[in-house]
N, C-alpha and C positions, 0 to 999 in steps of 0.2 A: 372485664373488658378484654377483647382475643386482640394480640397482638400480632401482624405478621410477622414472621421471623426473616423471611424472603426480602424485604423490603425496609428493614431495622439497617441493614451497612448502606442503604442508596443515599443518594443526597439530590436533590433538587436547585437549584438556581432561579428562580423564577424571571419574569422580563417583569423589565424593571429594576430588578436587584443589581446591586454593583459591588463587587468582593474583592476586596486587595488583600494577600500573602498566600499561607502557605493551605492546603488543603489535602490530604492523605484518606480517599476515599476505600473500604476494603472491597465494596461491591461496584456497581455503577454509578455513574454522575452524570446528570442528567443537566445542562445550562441552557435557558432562555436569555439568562441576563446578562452580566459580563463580568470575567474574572480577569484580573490584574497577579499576574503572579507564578506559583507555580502549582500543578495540580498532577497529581498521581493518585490513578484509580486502575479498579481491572478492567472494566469497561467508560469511554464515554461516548455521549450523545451531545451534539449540538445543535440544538433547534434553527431555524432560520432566525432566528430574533435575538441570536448566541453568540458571542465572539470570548476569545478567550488568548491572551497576551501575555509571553512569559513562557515557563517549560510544562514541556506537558509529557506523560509518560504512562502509558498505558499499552494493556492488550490488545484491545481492541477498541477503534476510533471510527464514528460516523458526524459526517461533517455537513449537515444542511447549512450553518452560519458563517462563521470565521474563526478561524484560527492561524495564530502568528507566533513568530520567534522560531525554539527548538522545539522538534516534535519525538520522540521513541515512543513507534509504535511495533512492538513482539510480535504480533500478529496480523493485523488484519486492517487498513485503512481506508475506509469508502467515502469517497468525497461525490456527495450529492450533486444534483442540478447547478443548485442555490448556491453551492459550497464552494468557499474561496479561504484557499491554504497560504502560505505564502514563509518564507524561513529554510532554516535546516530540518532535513526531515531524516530519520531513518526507521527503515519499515521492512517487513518480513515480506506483506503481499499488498500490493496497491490496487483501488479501483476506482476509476476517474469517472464517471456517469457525462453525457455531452452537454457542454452547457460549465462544469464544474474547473474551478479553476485552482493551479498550482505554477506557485514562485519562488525560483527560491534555488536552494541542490536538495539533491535523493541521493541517498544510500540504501541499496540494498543490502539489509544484515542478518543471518538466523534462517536465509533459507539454505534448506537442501543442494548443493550441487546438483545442476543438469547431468554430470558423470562422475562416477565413482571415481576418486583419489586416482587410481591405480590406473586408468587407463590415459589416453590422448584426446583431450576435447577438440582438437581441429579435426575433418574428417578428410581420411587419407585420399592422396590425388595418385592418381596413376601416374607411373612412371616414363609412360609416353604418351600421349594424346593420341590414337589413331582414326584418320576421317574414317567415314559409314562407309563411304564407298569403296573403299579397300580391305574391309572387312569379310567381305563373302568372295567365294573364290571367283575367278574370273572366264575360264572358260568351264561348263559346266553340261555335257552333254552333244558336245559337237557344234557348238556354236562359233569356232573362230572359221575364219576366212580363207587362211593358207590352202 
């Protein structure tokens, strides 16, 4: 009998099913049905018909159902149409789709600075405002009147 290998660390949820504690997925987790608790994987999926309640901690998160409480997501968190977040969340890159909803506070953690250390992230103001119209000379060619 060929077993996949790819698909041996996944785990499923199906609707219907209902899971209370702890879950330590090595690959992806896939829920239609509803977990109670905490769940750490590298990837999850939440179906529309998915809720999931308690901590959750992954790389990467896609939210068509629900999900609540504390969220760390490393990397990547796409909250669907469908998809209704709601809790503590902390997340590297967010993406809201229209329609998808979030409640709750964000933390952005683990990205990149906009500017290196080293320099000033406000961008520098000039040290006098000068109007336009003062700017180009003023008589230029025999234009004045005297």
């Amino acid at each position: 009998m060929a077993t996949n290998i790819d698909q041996s660390n996944n785990l499923v949820i199906g609707n219907g099913v209902t899971f209370k504690g702890t879950l330590n997925v090595p690959k992806k987790a896939t829920i239609y049905g509803t977990v109670d608790g905490e769940l750490t994987a590298e990837e999850i999926f939440i179906g529309q018909s998915g809720k999931i309640t308690g901590k959750v901690t992954a790389r990467a998160i896609e939210v068509e159902g629900e999900m609540h409480q504390v969220i760390h997501c490393r990397d990547h968190l796409h909250i669907r149409a469908t998809g209704k977040v709601s809790g503590k969340l902390e997340y590297s890159q967010i993406q809201i789709e229209r329609g998808g909803e979030f409640r709750g506070e964000m933390q952005q953690v683990g990205a990149p600075p906009v500017y290196p250390a080293a320099s000033n992230p406000a961008p520098a103001k000039p040290a006098m405002a000068v109007p336009a119209v003062t700017a180009a000379p003023a008589a230029a060619g025999g234009n004045n009147a005297n």
